[in-house]
C-alpha positions in Angstrom: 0.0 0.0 0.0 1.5 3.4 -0.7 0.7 4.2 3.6 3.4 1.3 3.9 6.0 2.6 0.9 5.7 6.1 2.1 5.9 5.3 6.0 9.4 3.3 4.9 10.9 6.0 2.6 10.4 8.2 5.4 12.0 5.9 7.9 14.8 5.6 5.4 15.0 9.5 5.3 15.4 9.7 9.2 18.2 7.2 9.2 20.5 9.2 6.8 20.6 12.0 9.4 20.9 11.2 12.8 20.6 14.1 16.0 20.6 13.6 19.3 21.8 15.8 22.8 24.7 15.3 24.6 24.8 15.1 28.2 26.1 18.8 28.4 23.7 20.3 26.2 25.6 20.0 22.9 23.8 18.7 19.8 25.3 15.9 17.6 24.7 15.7 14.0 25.6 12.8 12.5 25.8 11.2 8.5 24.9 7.5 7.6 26.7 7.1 4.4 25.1 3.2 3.8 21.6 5.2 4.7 22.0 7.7 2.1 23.0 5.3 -0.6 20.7 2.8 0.5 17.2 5.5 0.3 19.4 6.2 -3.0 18.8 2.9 -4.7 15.2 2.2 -3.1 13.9 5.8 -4.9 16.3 6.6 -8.2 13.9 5.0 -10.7 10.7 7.1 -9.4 10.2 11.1 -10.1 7.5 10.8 -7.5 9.8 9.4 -4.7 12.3 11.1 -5.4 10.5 14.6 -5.3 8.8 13.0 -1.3 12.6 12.4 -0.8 13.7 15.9 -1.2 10.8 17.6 0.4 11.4 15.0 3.9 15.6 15.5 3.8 15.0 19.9 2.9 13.2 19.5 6.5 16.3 17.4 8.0 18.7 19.7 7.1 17.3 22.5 7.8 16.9 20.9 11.4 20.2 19.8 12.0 21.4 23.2 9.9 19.7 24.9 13.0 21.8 23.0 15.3 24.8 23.1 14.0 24.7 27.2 13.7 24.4 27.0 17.2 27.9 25.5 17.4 30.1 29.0 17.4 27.7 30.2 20.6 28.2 27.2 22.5 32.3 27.4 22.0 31.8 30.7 23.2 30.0 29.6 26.6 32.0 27.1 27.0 34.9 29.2 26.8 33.4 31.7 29.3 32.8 29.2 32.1 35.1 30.0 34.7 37.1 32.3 33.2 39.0 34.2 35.5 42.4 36.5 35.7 43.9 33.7 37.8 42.6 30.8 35.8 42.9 31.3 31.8 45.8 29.7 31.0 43.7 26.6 33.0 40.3 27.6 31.4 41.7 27.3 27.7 43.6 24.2 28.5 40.4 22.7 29.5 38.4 24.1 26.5 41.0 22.7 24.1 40.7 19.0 25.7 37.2 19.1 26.1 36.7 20.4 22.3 38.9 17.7 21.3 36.9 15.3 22.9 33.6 16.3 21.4 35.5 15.6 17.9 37.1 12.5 18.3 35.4 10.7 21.4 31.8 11.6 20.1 32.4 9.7 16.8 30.9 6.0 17.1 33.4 5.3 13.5 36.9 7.3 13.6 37.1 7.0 10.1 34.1 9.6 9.2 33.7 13.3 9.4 30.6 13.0 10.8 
């Protein structure tokens, strides 16, 4: 039934683009390469999914656009907290290890940009 195609192309959609919160607030974004190719192959031969694909992944990116703009803002709080005369050499220590970690600990596969 086309309540059953459209309710998987849309579950396909969801799975290319993955976002979630961290436990401090920040918001992931990640990119499921298999996903993408994978919705890819299901919808290339039909105008009409294709067209349902755009419209559902225009409203994903736009989503995760959102929260990705919000990524300068949050380097900036972050870079705030605790920041002190006494304590800045300290702070930005702590603000390069803990960006660091976001970027490489956060990534379930090391070999992605995610």
């Amino acid at each position: 039934s086309d309540e059953c195609v459209v309710g998987t192309v849309r579950s396909l959609c969801q799975s290319v683009v993955h976002k979630s919160v961290t436990y401090d607030g920040w918001w992931k974004v990640k990119f499921n390469a298999a996903a993408a190719r994978t919705l890819m192959d299901v919808v290339s031969s039909d105008l009409d999914s294709l067209r349902f694909v755009d419209d559902v992944m225009t409203d994903i990116r736009e989503e995760a656009a959102e929260y990705l703009m919000s990524f300068p803002s949050q380097i900036d709080a972050k870079s705030r907290q605790g920041d002190s005369p006494n304590n800045s050499s300290q702070s930005k220590e702590h603000l390069d290890s803990w960006l660091l970690d976001r970027f490489y600990f956060d990534q379930p596969d090391k070999f992605t940009n995610s």
